[in-house]
KEKE-3310 file (N, C-alpha, C; in steps of 0.2 Angstrom, whole numbers, plus 5000, padded with zeros to 4 digits):
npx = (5004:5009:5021:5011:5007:5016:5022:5012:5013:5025:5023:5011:5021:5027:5016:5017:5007:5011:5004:5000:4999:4989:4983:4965:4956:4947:4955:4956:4962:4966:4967:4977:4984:5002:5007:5018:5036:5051:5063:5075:5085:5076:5061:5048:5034:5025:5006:4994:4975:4961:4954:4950:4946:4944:4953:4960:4963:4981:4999:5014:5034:5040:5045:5031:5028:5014:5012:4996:4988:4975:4959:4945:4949:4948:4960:4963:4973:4979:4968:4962:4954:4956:4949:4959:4965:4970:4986:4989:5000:5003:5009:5015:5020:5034:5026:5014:4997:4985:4972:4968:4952:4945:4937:4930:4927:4933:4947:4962:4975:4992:5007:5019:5030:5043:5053:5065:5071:5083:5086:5080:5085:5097:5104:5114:5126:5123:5111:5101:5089:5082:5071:5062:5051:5040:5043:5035:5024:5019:5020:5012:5001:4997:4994:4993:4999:4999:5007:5011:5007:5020:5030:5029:5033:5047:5049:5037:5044:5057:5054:5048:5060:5065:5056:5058:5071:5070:5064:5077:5085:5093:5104:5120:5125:5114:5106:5112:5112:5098:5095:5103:5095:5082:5086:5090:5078:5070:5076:5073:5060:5058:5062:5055:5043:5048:5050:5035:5026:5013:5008:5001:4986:4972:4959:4955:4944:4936:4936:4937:4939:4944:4956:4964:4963:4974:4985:4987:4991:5002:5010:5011:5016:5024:5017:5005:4990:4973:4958:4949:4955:4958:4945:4940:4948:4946:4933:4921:4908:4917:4911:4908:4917:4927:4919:4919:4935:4937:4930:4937:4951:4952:4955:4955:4958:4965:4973:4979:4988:4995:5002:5008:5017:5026:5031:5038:5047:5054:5060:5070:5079:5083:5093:5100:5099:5097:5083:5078:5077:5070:5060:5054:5055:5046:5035:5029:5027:5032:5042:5041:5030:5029:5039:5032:5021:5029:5036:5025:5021:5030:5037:5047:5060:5064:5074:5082:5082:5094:5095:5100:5098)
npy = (4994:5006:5009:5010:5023:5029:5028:5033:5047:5050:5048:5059:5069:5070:5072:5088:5101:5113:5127:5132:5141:5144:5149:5149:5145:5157:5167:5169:5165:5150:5140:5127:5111:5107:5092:5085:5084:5077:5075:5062:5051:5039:5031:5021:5016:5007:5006:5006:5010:5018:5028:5044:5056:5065:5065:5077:5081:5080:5081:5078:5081:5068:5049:5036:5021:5012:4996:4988:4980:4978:4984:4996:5004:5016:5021:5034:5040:5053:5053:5039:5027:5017:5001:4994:4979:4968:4963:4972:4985:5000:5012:5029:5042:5055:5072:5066:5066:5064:5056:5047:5036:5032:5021:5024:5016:5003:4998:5001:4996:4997:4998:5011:5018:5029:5038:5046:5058:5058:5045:5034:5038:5029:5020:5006:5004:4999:5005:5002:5008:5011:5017:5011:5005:5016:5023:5012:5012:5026:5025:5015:5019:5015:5012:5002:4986:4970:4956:4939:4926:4917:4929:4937:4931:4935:4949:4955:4949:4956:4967:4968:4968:4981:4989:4982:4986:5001:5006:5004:5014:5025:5017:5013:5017:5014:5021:5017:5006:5005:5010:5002:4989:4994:4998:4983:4980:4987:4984:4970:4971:4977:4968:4957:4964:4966:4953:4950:4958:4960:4961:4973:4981:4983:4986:4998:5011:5024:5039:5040:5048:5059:5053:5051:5064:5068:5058:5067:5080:5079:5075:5084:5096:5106:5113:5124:5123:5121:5122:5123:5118:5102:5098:5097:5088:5077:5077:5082:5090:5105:5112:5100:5091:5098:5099:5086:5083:5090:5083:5070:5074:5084:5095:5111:5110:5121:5122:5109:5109:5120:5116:5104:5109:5117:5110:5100:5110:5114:5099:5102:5114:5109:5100:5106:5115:5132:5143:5152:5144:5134:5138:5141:5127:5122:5124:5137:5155:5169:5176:5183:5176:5166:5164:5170:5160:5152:5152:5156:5139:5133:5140:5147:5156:5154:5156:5154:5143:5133:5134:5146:5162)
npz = (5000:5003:4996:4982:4986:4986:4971:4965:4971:4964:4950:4949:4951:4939:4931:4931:4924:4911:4902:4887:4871:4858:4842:4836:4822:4820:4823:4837:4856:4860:4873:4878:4882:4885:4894:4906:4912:4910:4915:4917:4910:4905:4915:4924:4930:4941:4944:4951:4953:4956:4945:4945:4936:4922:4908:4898:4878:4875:4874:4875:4875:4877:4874:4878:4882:4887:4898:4900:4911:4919:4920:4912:4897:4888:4874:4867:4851:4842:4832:4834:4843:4854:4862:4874:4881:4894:4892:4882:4874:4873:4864:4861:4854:4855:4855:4851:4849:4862:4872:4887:4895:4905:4914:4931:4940:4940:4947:4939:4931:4928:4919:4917:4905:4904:4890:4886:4871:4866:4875:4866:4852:4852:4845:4832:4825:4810:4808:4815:4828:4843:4843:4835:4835:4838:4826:4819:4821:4819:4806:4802:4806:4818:4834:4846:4853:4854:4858:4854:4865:4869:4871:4878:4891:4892:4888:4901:4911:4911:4910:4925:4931:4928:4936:4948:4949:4949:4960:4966:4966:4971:4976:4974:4959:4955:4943:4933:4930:4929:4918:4908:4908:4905:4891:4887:4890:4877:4867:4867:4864:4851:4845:4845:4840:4826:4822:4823:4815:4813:4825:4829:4833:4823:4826:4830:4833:4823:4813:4796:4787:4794:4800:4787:4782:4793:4790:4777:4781:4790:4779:4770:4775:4773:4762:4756:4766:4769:4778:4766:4754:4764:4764:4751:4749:4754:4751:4756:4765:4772:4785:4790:4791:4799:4811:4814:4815:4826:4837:4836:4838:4849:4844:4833:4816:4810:4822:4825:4814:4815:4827:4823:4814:4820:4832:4823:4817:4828:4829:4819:4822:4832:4827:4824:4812:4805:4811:4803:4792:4795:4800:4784:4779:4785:4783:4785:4779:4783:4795:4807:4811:4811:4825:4835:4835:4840:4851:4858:4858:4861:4872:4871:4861:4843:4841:4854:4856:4850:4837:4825:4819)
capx = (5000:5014:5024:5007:5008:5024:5021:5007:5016:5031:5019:5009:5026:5029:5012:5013:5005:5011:4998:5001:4992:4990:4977:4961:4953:4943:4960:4956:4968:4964:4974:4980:4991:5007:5007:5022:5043:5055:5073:5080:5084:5070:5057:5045:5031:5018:5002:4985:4972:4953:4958:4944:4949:4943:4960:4960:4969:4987:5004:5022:5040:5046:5040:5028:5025:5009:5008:4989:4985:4966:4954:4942:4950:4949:4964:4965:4979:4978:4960:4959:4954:4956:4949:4962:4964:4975:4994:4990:5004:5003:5013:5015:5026:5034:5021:5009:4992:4982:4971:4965:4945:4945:4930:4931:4923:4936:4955:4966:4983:4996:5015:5020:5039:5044:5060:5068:5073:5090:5088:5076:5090:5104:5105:5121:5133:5119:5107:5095:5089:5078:5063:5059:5042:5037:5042:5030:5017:5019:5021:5004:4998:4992:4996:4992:5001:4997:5011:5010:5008:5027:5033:5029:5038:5053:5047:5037:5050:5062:5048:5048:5066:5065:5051:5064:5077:5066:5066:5083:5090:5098:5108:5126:5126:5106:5104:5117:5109:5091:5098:5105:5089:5076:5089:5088:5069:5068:5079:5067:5053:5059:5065:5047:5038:5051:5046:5028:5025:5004:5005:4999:4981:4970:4952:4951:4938:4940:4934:4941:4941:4950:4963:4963:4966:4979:4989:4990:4994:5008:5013:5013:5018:5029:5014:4998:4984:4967:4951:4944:4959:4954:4937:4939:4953:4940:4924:4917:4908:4922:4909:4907:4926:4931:4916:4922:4942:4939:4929:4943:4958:4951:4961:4954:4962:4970:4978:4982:4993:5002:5004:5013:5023:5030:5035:5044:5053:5058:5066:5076:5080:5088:5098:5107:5096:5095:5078:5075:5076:5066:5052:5050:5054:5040:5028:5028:5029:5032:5047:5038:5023:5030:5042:5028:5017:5035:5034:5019:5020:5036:5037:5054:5057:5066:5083:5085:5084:5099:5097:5104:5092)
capy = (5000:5013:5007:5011:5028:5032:5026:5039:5055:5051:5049:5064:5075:5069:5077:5094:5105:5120:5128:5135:5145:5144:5155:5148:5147:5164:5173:5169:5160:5145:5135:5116:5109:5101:5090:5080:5082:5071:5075:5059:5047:5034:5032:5017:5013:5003:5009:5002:5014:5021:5036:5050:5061:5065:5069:5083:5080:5083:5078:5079:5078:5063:5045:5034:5014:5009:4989:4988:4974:4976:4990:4996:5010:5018:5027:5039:5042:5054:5051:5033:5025:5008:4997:4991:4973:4964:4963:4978:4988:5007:5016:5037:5045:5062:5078:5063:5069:5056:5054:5039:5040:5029:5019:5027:5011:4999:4999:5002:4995:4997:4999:5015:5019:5037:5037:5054:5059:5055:5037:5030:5038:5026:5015:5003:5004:4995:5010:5001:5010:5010:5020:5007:5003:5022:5022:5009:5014:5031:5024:5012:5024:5011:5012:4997:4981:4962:4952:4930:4923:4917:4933:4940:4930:4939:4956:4956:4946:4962:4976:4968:4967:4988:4990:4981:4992:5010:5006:5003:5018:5027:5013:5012:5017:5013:5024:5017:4999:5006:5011:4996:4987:4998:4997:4977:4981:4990:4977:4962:4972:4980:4963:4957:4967:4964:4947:4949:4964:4959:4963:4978:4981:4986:4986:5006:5015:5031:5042:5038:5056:5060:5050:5052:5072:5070:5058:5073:5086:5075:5074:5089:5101:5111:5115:5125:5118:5124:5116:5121:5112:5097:5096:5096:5082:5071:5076:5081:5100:5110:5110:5094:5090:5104:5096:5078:5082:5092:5078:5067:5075:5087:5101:5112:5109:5125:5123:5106:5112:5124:5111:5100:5114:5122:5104:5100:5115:5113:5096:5104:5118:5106:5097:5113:5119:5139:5145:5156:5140:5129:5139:5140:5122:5119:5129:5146:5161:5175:5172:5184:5173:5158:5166:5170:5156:5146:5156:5152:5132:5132:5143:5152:5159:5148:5159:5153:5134:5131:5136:5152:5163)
capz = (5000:5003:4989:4979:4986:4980:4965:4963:4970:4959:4945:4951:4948:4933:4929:4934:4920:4907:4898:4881:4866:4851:4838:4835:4816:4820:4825:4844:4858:4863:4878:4881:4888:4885:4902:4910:4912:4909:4918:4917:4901:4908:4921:4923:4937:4942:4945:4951:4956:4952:4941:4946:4932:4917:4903:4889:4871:4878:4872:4878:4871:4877:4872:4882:4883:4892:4898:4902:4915:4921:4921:4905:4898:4879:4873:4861:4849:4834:4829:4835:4849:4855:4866:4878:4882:4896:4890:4876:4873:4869:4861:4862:4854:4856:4853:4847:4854:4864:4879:4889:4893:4912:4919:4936:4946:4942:4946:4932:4933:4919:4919:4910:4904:4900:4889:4882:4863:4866:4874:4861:4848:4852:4838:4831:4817:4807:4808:4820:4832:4849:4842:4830:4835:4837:4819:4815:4824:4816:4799:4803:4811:4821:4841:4851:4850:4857:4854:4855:4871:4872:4870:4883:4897:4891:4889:4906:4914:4909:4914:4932:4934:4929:4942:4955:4949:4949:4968:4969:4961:4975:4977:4971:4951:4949:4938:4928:4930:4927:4909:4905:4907:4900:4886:4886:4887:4872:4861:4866:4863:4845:4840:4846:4834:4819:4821:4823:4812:4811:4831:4830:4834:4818:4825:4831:4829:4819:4805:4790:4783:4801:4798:4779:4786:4798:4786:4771:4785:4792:4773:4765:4782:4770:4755:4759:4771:4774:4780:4759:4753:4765:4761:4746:4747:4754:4747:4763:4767:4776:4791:4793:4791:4806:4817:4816:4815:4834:4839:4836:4841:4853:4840:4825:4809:4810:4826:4825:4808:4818:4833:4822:4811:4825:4833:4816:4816:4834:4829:4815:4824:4839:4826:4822:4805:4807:4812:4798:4787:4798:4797:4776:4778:4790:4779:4787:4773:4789:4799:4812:4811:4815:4828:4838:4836:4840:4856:4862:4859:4863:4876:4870:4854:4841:4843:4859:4857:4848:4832:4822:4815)
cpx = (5004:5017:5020:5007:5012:5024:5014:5009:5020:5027:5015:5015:5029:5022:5010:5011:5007:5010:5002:4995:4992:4983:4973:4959:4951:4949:4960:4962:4963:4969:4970:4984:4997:5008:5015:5033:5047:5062:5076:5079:5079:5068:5053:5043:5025:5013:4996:4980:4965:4956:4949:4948:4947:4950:4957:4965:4976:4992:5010:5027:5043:5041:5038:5026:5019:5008:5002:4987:4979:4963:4950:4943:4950:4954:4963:4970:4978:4974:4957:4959:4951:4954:4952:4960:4969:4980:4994:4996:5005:5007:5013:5018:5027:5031:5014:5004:4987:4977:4966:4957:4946:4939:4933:4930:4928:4945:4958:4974:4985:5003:5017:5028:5038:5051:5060:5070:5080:5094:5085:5081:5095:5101:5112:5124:5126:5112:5100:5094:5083:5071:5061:5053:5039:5039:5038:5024:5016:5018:5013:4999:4993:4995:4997:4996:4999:5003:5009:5012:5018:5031:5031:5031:5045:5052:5045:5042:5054:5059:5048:5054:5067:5060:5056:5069:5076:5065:5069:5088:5095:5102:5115:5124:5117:5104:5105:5114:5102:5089:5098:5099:5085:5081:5087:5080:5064:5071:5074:5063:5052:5061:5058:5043:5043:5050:5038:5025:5015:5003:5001:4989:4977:4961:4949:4946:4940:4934:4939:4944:4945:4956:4964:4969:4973:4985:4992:4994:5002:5014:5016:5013:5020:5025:5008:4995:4979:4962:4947:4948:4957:4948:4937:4944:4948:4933:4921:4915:4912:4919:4907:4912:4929:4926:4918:4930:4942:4936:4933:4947:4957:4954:4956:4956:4968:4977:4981:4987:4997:5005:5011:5019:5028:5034:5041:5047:5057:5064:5073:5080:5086:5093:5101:5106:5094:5088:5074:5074:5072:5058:5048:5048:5049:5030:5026:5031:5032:5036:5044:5032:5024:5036:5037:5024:5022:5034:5029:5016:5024:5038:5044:5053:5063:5075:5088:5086:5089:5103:5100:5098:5093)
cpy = (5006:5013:5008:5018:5030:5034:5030:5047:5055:5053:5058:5071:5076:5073:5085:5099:5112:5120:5132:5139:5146:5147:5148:5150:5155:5169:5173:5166:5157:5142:5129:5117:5103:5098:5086:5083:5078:5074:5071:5055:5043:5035:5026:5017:5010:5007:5006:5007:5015:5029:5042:5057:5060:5070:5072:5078:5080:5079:5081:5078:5074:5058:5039:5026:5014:5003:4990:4980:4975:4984:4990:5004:5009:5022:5028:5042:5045:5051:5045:5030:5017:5004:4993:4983:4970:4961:4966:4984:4997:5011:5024:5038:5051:5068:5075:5066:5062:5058:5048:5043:5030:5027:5020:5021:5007:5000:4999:5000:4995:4999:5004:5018:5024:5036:5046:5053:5054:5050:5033:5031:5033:5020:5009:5004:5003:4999:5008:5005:5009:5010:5015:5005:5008:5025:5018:5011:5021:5029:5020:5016:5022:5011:5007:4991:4974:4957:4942:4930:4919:4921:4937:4937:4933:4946:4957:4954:4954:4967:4973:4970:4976:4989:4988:4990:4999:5012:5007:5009:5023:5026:5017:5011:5014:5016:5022:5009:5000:5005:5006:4991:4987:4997:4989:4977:4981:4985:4972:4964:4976:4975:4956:4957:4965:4959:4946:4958:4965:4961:4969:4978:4986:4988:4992:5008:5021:5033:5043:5048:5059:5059:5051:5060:5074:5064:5063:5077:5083:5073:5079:5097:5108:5115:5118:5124:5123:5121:5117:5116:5107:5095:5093:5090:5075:5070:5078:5090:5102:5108:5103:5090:5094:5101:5089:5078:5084:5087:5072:5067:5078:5095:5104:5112:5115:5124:5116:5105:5116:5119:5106:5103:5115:5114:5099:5103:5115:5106:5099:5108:5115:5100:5100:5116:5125:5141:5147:5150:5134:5133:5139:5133:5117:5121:5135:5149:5167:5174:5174:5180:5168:5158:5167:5164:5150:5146:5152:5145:5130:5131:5147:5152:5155:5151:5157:5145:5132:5133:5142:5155:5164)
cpz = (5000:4998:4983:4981:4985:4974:4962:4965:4964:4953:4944:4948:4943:4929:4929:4926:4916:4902:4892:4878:4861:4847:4837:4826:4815:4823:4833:4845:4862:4867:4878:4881:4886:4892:4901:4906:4913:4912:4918:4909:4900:4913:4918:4930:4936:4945:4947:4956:4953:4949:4942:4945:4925:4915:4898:4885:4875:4874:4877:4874:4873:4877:4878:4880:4889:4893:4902:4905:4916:4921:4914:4906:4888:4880:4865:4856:4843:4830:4828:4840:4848:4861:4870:4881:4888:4891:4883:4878:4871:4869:4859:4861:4855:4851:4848:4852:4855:4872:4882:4892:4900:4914:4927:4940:4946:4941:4939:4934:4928:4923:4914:4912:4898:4897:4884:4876:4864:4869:4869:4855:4848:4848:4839:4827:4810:4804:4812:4825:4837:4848:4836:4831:4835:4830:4817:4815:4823:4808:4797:4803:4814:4830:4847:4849:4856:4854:4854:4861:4875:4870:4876:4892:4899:4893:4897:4911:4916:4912:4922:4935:4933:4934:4948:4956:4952:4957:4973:4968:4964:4976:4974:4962:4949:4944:4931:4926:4928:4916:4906:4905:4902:4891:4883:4884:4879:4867:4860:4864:4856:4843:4842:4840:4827:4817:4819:4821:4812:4819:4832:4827:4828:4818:4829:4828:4827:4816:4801:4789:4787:4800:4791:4781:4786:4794:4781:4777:4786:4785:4769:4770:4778:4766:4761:4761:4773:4772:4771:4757:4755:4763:4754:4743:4751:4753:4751:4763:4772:4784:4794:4796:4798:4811:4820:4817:4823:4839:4842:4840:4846:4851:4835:4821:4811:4815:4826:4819:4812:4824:4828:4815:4815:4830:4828:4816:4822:4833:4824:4816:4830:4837:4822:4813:4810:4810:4809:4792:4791:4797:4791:4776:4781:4786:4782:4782:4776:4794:4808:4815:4817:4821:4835:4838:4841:4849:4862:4862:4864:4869:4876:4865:4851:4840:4847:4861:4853:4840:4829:4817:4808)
residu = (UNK:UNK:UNK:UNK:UNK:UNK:UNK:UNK:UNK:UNK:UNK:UNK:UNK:UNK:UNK:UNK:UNK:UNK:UNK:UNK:UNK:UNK:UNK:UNK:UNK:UNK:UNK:UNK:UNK:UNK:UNK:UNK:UNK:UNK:UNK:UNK:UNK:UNK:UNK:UNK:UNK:UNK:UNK:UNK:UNK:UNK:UNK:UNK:UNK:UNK:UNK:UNK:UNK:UNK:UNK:UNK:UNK:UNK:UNK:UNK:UNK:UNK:UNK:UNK:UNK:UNK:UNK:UNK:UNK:UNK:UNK:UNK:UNK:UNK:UNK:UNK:UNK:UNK:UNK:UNK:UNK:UNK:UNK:UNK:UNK:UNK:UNK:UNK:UNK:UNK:UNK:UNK:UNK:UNK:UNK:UNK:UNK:UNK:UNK:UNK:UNK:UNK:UNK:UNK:UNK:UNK:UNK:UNK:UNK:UNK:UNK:UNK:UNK:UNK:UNK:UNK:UNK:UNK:UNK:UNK:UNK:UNK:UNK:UNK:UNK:UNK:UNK:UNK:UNK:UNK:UNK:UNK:UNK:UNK:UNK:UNK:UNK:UNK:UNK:UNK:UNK:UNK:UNK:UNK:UNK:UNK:UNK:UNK:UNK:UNK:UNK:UNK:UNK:UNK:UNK:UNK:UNK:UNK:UNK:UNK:UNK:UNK:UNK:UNK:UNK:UNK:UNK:UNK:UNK:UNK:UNK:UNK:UNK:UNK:UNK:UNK:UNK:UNK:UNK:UNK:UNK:UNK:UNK:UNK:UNK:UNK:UNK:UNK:UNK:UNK:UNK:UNK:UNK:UNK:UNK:UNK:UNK:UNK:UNK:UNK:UNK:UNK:UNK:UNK:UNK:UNK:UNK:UNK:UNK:UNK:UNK:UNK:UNK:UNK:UNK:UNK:UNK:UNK:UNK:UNK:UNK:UNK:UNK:UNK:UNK:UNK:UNK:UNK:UNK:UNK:UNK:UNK:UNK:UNK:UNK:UNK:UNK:UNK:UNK:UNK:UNK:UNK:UNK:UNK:UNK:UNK:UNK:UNK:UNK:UNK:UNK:UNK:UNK:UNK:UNK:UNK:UNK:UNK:UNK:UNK:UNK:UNK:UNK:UNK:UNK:UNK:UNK:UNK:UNK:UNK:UNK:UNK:UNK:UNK:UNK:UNK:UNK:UNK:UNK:UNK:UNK:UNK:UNK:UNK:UNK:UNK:UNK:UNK:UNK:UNK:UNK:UNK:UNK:UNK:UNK:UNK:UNK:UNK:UNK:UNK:UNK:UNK:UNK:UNK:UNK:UNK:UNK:UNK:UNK)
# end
């Protein structure tokens, strides 16, 4: 019971809240919320509780595993939502927008592993790398996965042995030993899925035209976007298409283009492309434009993150 209280403050700090804003189709501002920070390379807890909370759209920049052991929960990922199952898998990646939708009455228990940009990056000579499965699951654009029954005495095996560790971390070098796991974790569990590439859970609910959508935007980032062009890319009236897209994501088309412009240019921007060329190359025509709107996603202005304007 104490060790269940822990594991709910810890949790808890990793939630604390910073709101943003970003322009509304009508020129207004509207706030969400980027939730939760990541200080170290990795973090993993267990969790079993009644969640009395209803969650907003939200995302963050670091990426997220959920093992889902018992409760009845829907998550929502980029305009699909999935019925969760005993030993499902979900997959979050960084500034992916998602939120989970909790039956309040029965405990929820899941295993969730935070990992940073620059542990999921470490790769081999061979160009393998960590994020392999949030490349799939981005390429799918499918989120959940259920692997075959003997594959997960390895994999959970492994997630206990990090759940010991995350315990032990004050010890002598835990930190250093935590690493080394979650590393192993991530191997079995991307060598997992290269095997069983059909694991991935295809029986979401959605709207076609939604996802239709949010594939073009995610395609053509760089070229001209607006809700007449969509519409008229799936045949659908304008109003129908901006009712059903905010339904989905919890986004307006508009803002969910600037959400994932200014998040593209953040990455180019932090792997040492100037600012001034991040922005054309994200689709902004206004450097002030999108200097501002950078700003206010961001929360600093794109000068100050690493790049050169």
């Amino acid at each position: 019971m104490q060790k269940q209280e822990m594991d709910r403050q810890s949790a808890k700090e990793l939630k604390e809240k910073e709101p943003y804003i970003t322009e509304d189709e009508g020129g207004e501002f509207e706030r969400y919320e980027k939730t939760g920070y990541l200080k170290e390379s990795c973090r993993v807890f267990h969790l079993r509780d009644c969640v009395e909370k209803e969650f907003s759209f939200h995302y963050h920049d670091f990426y997220k595993i959920i093992y889902f052991v018992d409760g009845r929960v829907d998550y929502n990922v980029e305009g699909k939502t999935y019925h969760l199952k005993p030993h499902d898998f979900v997959l979050v990646g960084a500034n992916v927008i998602h939120k989970p939708e909790i039956d309040e009455r029965v405990p929820y228990e899941r295993y969730i592993i935070y990992l940073s940009e620059e542990f999921v990056s470490q790769g081999n000579e061979r160009g393998e790398s960590l994020r392999y499965c949030f490349e799939q699951a981005a390429q799918s654009q499918n989120r959940v996965i259920h692997f075959t029954p003997e594959s997960y005495e390895e994999i959970v095996g492994c997630l206990l042995r990090m759940e010991r560790i995350e315990g032990q971390k004050d010890e002598y070098m835990g930190d250093f030993l935590l690493k080394s796991v979650m590393q192993e974790f991530m191997v079995i569990f991307n060598r997992n899925l290269f095997r069983q590439p059909r694991a991935f859970i295809t029986t979401a609910v959605y709207h076609e035209k939604v996802i239709d959508v949010i594939a073009y935007i995610q395609e053509h980032l760089a070229e001209e976007i607006n809700v007449d062009l969509l519409a008229g890319y799936c045949y659908v009236s304008k109003y129908y298409l901006m009712r059903q897209f905010k339904e989905a994501t919890g986004y307006s088309i508009h803002q969910y283009v600037n959400e994932k412009r200014i998040q593209a240019a953040r990455r180019m921007i932090l792997s040492g492309m100037p600012a001034s060329k991040a922005c054309y190359e994200c689709g902004f025509r206004d450097y002030s434009t999108f200097a501002r709107r950078f700003k206010m996603i961001v929360g600093v202005a794109p000068s100050k993150l690493g790049g050169k304007e």
